[in-house]
C-alpha positions as CSV (number, residue, x, y, z in Angstrom):
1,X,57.2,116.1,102.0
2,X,54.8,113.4,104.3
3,X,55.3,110.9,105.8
4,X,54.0,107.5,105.3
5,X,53.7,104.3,108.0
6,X,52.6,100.9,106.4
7,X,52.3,98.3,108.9
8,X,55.2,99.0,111.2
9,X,56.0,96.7,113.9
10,X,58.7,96.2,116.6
11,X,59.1,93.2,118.9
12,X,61.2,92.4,122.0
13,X,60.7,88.5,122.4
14,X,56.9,88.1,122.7
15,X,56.4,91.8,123.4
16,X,54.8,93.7,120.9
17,X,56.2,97.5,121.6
18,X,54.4,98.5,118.1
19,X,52.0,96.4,116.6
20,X,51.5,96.8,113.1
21,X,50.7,100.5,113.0
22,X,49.4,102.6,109.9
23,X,49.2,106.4,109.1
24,X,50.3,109.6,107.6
25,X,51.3,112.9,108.4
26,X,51.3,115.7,105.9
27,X,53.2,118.9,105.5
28,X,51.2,121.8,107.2
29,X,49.1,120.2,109.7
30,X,51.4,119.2,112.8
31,X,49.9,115.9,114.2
32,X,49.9,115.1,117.8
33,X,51.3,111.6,118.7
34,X,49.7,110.7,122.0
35,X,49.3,107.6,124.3
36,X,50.1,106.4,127.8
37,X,53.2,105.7,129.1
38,X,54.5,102.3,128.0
39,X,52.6,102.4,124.6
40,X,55.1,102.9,121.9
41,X,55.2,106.1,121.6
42,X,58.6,107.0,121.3
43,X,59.4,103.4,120.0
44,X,57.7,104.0,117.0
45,X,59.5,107.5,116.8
46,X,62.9,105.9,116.9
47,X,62.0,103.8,114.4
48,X,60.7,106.9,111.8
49,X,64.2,108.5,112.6
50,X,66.4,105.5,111.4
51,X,67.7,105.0,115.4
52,X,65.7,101.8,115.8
53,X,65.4,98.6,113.1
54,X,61.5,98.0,113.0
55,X,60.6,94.0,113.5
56,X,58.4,94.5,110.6
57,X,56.7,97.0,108.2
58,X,58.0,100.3,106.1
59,X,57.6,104.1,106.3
60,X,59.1,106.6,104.0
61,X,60.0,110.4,105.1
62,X,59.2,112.8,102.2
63,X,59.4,109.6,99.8
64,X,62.8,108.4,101.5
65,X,62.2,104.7,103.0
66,X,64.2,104.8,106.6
67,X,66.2,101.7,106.2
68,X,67.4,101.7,102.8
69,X,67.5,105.6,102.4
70,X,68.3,106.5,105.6
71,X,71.3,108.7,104.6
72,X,68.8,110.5,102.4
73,X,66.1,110.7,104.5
74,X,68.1,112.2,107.7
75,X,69.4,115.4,105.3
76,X,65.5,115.9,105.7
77,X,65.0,115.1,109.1
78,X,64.9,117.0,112.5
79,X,64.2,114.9,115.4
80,X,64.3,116.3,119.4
81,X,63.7,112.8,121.2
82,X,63.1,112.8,124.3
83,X,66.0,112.9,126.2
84,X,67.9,115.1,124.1
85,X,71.6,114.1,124.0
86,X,73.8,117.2,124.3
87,X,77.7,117.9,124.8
88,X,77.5,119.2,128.1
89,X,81.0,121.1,128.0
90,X,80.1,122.7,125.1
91,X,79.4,126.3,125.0
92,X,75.8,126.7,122.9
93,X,77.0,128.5,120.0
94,X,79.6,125.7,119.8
95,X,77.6,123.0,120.0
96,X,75.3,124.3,117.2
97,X,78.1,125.1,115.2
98,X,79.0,121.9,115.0
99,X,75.9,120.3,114.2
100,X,76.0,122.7,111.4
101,X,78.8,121.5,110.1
102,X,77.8,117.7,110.3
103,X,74.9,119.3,107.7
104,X,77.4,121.0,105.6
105,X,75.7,124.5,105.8
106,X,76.7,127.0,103.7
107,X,75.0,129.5,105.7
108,X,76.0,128.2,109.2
109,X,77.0,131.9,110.8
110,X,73.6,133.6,109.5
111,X,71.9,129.8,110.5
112,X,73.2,129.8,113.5
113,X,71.9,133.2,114.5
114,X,68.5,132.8,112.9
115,X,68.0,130.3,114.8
116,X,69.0,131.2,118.2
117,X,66.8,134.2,118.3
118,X,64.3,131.6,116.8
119,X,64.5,129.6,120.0
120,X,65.1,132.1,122.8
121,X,68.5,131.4,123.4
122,X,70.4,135.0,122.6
123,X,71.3,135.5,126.3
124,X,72.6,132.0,127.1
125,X,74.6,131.5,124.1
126,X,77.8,131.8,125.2
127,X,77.2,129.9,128.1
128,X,78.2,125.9,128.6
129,X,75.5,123.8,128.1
130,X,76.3,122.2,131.7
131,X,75.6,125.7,133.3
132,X,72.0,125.9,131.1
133,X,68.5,125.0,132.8
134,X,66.7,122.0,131.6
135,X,64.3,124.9,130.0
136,X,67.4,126.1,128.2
137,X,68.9,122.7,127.5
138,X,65.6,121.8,126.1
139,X,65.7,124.9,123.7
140,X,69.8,124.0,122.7
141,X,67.8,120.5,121.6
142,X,65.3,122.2,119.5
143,X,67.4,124.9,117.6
144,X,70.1,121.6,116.8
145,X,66.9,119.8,115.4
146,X,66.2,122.8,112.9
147,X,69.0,124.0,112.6
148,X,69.4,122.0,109.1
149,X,65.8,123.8,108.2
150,X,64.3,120.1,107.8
151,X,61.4,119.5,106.0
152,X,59.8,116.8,108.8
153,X,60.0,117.3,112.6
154,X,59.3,114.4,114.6
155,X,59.2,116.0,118.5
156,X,59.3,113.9,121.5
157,X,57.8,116.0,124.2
158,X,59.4,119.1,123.0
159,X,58.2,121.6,126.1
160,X,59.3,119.3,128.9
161,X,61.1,121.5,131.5
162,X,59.8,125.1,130.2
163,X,58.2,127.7,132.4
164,X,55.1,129.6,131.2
165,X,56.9,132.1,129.4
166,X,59.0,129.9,128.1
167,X,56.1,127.8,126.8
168,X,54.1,130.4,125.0
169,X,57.9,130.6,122.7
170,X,58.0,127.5,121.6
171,X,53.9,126.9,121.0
172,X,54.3,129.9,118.7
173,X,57.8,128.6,117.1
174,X,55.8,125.6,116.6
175,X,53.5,126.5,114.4
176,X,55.0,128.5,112.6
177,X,57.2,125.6,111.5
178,X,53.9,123.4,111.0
179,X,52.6,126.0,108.3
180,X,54.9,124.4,105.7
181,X,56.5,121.0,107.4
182,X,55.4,118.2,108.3
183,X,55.8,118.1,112.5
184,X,55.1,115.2,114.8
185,X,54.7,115.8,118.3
186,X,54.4,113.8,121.1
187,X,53.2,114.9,124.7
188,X,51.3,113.7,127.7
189,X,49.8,117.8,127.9
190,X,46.4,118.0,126.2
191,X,46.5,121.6,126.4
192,X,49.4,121.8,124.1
193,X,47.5,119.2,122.1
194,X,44.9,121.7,121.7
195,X,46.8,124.9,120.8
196,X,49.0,123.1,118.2
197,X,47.7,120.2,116.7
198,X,45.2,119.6,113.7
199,X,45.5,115.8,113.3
200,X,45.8,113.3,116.5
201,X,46.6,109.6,116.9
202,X,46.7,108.1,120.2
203,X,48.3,104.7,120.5
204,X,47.8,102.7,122.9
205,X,49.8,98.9,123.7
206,X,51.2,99.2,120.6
207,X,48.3,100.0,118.6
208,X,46.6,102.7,117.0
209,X,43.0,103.4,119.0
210,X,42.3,106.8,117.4
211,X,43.9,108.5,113.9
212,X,41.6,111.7,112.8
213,X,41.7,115.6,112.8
214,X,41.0,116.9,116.2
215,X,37.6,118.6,115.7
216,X,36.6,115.2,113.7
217,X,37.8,113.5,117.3
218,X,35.9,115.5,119.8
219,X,32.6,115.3,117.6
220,X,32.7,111.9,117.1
221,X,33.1,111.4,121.1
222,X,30.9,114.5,121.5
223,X,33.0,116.0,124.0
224,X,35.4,118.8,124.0
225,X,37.8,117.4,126.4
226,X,40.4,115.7,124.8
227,X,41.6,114.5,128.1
228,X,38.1,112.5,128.4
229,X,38.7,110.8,125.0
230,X,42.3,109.9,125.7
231,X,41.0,108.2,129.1
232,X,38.1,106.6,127.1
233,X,40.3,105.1,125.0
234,X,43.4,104.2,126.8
235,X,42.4,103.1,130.5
């Protein structure tokens, strides 16, 4: 289950946020979503994930379209955006618990556990969210976005607020989910661009300036630094 973008545009007066952008992502290569601040970025996420109306254009999640399927298409769907809304008096195993349920799991004790080791968070799950770290608050976000087991992940800067240790978790949690989903991932960290991504599209004022598997990327600019092609093409 892919997804597919076909034109998509959103407009705020006579600013184009996202101007008519095309591509797809496919199950089992996670695809980096990159570009400057300001350049629609997480726009164009909200849009995929049925929380903003595009101006113009379609995309379909794993054949779904997102506004006249969007039930449909959010059973499907785990999003982390990038300000992840949480209920701060909550206790963690709560809170997941009741994101289960909104999902209807059958499973949801066994779930629940699975993924909280998945994610890190064994020690802090019977803690309130409030009394977390934004390292732990970040992981509470992740774990409710797969806690459904979706079969797309669209990630807005999923490693914000994690230590080194911490980081090296996720990475590897990350691909392991990209082996069989499809995962979108947006970050300003190149690095992370480099240890998880095969496919990259950097956007820049709305548009798309680069779509192509990394290694294709670096040997068409012939340069290993992907920091150097994103300045190339976005300054």
């Amino acid at each position: 289950m892919g997804i597919q973008v076909q034109g998509l545009s959103k407009t705020y007066g006579l600013q184009k946020a996202v101007d008519q952008i095309t591509f797809n992502a496919v199950p089992g290569k996670v695809l980096g979503f990159l570009g400057p601040n300001g350049a629609g970025k997480s726009t164009t996420m909200r849009m995929l994930t049925g929380c903003l109306e595009p101006t113009a254009g379609s995309a379909r999640l794993g054949g779904f379209d997102i506004q006249t399927q969007s039930l449909e298409m959010k059973r499907i769907l785990g999003y982390l955006p990038e300000n992840t809304p949480l209920y701060m008096d909550m206790y963690v195993k709560e809170f997941l618990g009741f994101v289960a349920d909104t999902y209807q799991l059958e499973n949801k004790v066994a779930r629940i556990g699975d993924v909280i080791e998945q994610v890190g968070l064994g020690d802090e799950q019977h803690k309130k969210i409030s009394m977390l770290s934004k390292g732990y608050k970040q992981r509470v976000g992740l774990a409710q976005a797969i806690i459904h087991d979706p079969k797309i992940l669209i990630l807005d800067e999923p490693t914000t607020g994690l230590d080194p240790n911490q980081l090296t978790g996720i990475r590897e949690l990350i691909l392991s989910l990209g082996k069989n989903k499809t995962v979108v991932l947006s970050t300003h960290i190149m690095q992370e661009v480099d240890i998880l991504c095969d496919q990259v599209i950097i956007i820049n004022k709305g548009r798309i300036v680069a779509d192509s598997l990394l290694t294709e990327l670096k040997s068409k600019h012939c340069t290993d630094s992907l920091e150097e092609i994103f300045r190339r093409l976005t300054v």
